[in-house]
C-alpha positions in Angstrom: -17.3 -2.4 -5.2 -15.2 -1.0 -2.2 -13.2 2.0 -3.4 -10.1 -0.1 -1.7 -10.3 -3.7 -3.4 -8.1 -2.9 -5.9 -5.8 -1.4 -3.7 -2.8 -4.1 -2.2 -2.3 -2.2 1.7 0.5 -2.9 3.4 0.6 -2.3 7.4 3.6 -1.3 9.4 3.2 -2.3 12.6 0.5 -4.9 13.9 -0.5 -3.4 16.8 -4.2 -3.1 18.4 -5.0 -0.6 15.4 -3.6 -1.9 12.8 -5.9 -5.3 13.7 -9.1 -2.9 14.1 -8.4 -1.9 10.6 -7.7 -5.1 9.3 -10.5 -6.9 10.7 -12.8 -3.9 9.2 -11.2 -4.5 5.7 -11.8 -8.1 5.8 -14.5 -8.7 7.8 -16.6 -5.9 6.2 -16.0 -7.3 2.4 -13.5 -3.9 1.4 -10.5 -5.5 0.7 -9.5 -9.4 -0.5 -6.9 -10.5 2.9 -4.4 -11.6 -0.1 -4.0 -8.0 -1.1 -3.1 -7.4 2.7 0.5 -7.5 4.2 1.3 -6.7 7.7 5.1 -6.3 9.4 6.1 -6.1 12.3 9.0 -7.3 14.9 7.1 -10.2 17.0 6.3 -13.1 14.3 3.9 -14.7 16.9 2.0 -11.7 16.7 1.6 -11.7 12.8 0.9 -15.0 12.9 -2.5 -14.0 15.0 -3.2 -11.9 12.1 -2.9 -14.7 9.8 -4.7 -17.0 11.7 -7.5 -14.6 12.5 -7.7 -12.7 8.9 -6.3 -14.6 6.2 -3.5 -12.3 5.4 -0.1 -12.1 4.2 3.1 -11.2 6.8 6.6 -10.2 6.9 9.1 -9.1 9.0 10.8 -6.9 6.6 9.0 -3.2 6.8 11.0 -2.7 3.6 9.1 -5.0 2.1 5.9 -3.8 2.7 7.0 -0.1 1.6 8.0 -1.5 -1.6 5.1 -3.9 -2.4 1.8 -2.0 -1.0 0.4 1.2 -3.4 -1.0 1.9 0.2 0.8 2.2 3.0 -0.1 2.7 6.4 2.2 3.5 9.3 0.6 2.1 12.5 3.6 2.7 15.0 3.7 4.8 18.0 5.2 8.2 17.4 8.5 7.8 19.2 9.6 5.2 16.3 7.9 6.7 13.7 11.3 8.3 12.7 13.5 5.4 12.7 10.8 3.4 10.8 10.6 6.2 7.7 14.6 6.4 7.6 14.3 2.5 7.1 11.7 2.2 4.3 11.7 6.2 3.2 13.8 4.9 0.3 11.4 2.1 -1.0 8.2 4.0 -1.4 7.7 4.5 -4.7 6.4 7.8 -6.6 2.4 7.7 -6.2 2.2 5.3 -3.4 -0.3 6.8 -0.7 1.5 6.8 3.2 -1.3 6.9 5.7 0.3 7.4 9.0 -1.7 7.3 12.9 1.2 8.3 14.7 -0.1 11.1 17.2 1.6 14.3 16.8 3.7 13.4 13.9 2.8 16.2 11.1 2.6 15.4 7.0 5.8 17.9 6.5 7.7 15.3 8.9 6.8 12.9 7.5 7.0 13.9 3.5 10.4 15.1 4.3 11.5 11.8 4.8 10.4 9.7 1.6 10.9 10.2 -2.2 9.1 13.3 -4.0 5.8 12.0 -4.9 4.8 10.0 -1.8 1.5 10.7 -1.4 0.8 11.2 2.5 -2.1 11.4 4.6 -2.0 12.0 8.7 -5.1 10.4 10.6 -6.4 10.5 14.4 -8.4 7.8 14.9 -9.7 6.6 18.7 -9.8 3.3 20.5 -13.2 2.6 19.4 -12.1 1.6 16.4 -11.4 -1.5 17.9 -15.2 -2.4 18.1 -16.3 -0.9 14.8 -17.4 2.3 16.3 -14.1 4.9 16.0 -14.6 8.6 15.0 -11.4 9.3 12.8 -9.8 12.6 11.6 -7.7 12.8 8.3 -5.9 15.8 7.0 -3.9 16.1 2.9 -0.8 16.7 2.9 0.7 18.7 0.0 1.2 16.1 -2.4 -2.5 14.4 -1.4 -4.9 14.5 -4.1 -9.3 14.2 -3.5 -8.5 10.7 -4.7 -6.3 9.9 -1.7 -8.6 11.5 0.1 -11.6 9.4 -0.6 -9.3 6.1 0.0 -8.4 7.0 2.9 -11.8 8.1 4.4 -12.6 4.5 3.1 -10.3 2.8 5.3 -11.9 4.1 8.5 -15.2 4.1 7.4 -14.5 0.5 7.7 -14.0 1.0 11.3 -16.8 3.8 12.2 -16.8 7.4 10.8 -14.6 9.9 9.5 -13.8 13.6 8.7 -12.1 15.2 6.6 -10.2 18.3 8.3 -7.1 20.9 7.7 -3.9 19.6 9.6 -4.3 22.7 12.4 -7.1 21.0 13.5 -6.0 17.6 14.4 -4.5 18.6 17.6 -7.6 19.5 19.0 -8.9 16.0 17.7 -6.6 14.5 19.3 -8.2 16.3 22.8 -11.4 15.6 21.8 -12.2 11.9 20.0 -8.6 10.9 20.5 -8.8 11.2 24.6 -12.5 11.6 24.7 -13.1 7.7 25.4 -11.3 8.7 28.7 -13.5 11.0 30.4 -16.9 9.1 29.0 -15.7 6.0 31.0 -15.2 8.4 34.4 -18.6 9.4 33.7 -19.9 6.0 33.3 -18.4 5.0 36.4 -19.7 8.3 38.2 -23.1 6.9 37.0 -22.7 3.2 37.7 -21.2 4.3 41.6 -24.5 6.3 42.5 -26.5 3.6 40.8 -25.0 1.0 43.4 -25.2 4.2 46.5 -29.1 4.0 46.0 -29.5 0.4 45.9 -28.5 -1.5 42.1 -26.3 -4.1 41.7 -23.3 -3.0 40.2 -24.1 -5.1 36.9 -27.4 -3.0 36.7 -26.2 0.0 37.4 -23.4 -0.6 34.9 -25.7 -2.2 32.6 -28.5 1.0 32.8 -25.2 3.9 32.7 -24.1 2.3 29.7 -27.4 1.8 27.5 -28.0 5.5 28.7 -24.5 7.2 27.4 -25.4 5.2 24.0 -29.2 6.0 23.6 -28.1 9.9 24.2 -25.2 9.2 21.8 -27.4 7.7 19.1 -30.2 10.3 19.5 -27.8 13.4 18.9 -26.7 11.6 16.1 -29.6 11.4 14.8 
């Protein structure tokens, strides 16, 4: 059994990560959708997550704080702090706060909920979206090897993870967090001098592609 099915996870925000999450939860057998709850302002976007993953939404972010024993905070830094001064107050002692908001540290963020708020930072990357992300998670003071090991769960579901001090995630963020970025200029470095000597620009596309992943997969292993 998944280290998360007992676990009801509550998602504030339902943005394009919090659905790569979701769908990895679901999808991949981890988590039951009816012990999943997503907020967010747009109801006819939660309504896409019900209709695509079988799970339970609100519009109340208070609501979610209060109901989930784990948490996690899936809005874009520059709200982050208006969203914690809303629910801050109805987390409850023990419940784990997983938060992907770049930048944002765990002292930020633990200074604005109850003592015992258990809070984890994570960096994940846009491959997520497909099942393939490379995720960095850091403790925060309160964050216990248990906490840990759930929330390495959670984006296991969506590729790999590592387990890092805080100092550290900046660079992350540099490397796997932008790194997407400059491997699609070099795919289309590859693809244009495919199509300069001749391929079709699906071959060539096709061929750059299949080559980034075979070198990816043989470092790997």
């Amino acid at each position: 059994m998944s280290i998360l099915a007992s676990h009801s996870i509550g998602f504030i925000g339902a943005g394009n990560m919090a659905e790569a999450l979701i769908r990895g939860l679901v999808h991949g057998g981890h988590v039951p959708a009816g012990r999943i709850t997503a907020s967010g302002p747009r109801r006819d976007r939660l309504e896409e997550l019900v209709r695509g993953y079988g799970i339970a939404i609100t519009l109340d972010n208070r609501e979610v704080a209060r109901g989930s024993g784990l948490v996690v905070l899936a809005v874009k830094p520059q709200i982050l702090d208006k969203v914690l001064r809303e629910v801050g107050d109805q987390l409850q002692p023990g419940t784990l706060v997983v938060s992907i908001a770049a930048g944002v540290d765990t002292e930020a963020i633990e200074s604005a909920v109850a003592e015992g708020v258990h809070v984890v930072r994570a960096m994940p990357n846009t491959p997520a979206l497909i099942g393939a992300g490379a995720t960095a998670i850091s403790p925060g003071k309160h964050a216990s090897a248990a906490d840990l090991a759930t929330a390495k769960a959670l984006f296991d579901a969506v590729g790999i993870t590592v387990v890092l001090d805080e100092s550290h995630l900046d660079a992350v963020t540099g490397l796997s967090g932008s790194g997407p970025a400059y491997i699609f200029l070099i795919l289309e470095a590859l693809s244009d001098a495919g199509v300069k000597v001749g391929l079709s620009r699906r071959d060539a596309q096709l061929l750059a592609a299949q080559t980034v992943l075979g070198s990816a997969k043989m470092l790997m292993e």
